[in-house]
C-alpha positions as CSV (number, residue, x, y, z in Angstrom):
1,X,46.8,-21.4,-9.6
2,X,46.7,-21.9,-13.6
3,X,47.9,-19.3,-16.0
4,X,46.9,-19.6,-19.6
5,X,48.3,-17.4,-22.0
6,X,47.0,-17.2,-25.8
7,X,49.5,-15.4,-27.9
8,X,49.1,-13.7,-31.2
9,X,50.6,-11.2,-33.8
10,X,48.7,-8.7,-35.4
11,X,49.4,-6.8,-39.0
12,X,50.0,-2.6,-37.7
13,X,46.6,-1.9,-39.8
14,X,45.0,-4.6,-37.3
15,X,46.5,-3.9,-33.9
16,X,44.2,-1.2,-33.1
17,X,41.2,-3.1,-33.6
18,X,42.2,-6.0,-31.6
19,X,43.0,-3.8,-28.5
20,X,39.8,-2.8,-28.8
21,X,37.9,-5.7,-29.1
22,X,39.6,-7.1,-25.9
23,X,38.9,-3.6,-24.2
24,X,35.3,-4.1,-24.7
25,X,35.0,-7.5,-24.4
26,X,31.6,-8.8,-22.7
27,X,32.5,-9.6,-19.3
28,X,31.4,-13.1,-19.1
29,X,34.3,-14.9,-18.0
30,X,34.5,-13.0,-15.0
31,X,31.3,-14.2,-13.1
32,X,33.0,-18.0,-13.7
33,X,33.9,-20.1,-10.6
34,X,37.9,-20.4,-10.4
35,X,38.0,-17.3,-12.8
36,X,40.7,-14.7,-11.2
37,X,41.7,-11.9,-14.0
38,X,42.8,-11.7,-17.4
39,X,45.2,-9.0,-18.4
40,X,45.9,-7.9,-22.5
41,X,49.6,-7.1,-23.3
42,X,50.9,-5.8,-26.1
43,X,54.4,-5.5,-27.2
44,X,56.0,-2.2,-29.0
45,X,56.5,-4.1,-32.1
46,X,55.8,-3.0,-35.5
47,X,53.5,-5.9,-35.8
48,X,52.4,-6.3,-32.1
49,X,52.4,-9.6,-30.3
50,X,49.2,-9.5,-28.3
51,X,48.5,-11.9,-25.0
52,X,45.7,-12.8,-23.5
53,X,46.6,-13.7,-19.9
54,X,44.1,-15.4,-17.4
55,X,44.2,-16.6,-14.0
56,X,42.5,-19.7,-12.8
57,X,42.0,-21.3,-9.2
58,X,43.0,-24.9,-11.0
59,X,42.8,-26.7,-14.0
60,X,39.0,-27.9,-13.4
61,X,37.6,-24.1,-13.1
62,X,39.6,-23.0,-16.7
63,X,37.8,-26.5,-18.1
64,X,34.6,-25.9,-16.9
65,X,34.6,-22.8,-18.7
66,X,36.1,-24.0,-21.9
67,X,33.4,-26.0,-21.7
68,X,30.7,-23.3,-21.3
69,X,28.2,-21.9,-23.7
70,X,29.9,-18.2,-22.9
71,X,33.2,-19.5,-24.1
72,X,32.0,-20.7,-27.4
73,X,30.1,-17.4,-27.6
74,X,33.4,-15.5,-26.9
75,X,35.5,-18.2,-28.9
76,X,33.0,-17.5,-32.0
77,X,33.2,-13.8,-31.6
78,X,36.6,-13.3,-32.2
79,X,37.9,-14.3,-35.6
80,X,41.2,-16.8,-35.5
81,X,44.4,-16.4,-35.8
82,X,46.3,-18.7,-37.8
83,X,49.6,-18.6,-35.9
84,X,47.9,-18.0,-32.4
85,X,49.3,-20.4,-29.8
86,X,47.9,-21.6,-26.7
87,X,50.0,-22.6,-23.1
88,X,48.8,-23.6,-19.5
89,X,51.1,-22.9,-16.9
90,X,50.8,-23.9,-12.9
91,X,52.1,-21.2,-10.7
92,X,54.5,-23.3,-8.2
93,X,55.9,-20.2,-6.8
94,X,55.7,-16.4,-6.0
């Protein structure tokens, strides 16, 4: 299994609006081969660190939707953030 985790902070006056966003967010992802949940965290910070954490069966399933028409939709949806990272991770136990 493949964890990718995208990680963010967001200003107090923006935080809200994020959450949000990701509450309502279409729903595409999930009808994707290999796709097995995404969770949203957010920290108790002034200025909240957000993650967006999915699961993928493997590495081919997460590329094939990178690779997707719904993930440039989703990708062009959300405006960037400058000091968002981005990191895979194989789960190698539990």
């Amino acid at each position: 299994m493949i964890v990718a985790i995208s990680r963010f902070r967001a200003s107090p006056e923006e935080a809200d609006g994020w959450v949000h966003r990701l509450q309502e967010r279409s729903r595409r992802v999930d009808g994707h081969a290999g796709f097995l949940g995404l969770e949203v965290l957010r920290s108790f910070e002034r200025s909240p660190e957000i993650l967006l954490v999915t699961r993928w069966k493997d590495r081919d399933a997460m590329r094939a939707y990178f690779q997707s028409e719904d993930f440039q939709r989703a990708k062009g949806a959300s405006a960037s953030q400058e000091d968002a990272t981005f990191t895979m991770y194989e789960v190698v136990a539990t």
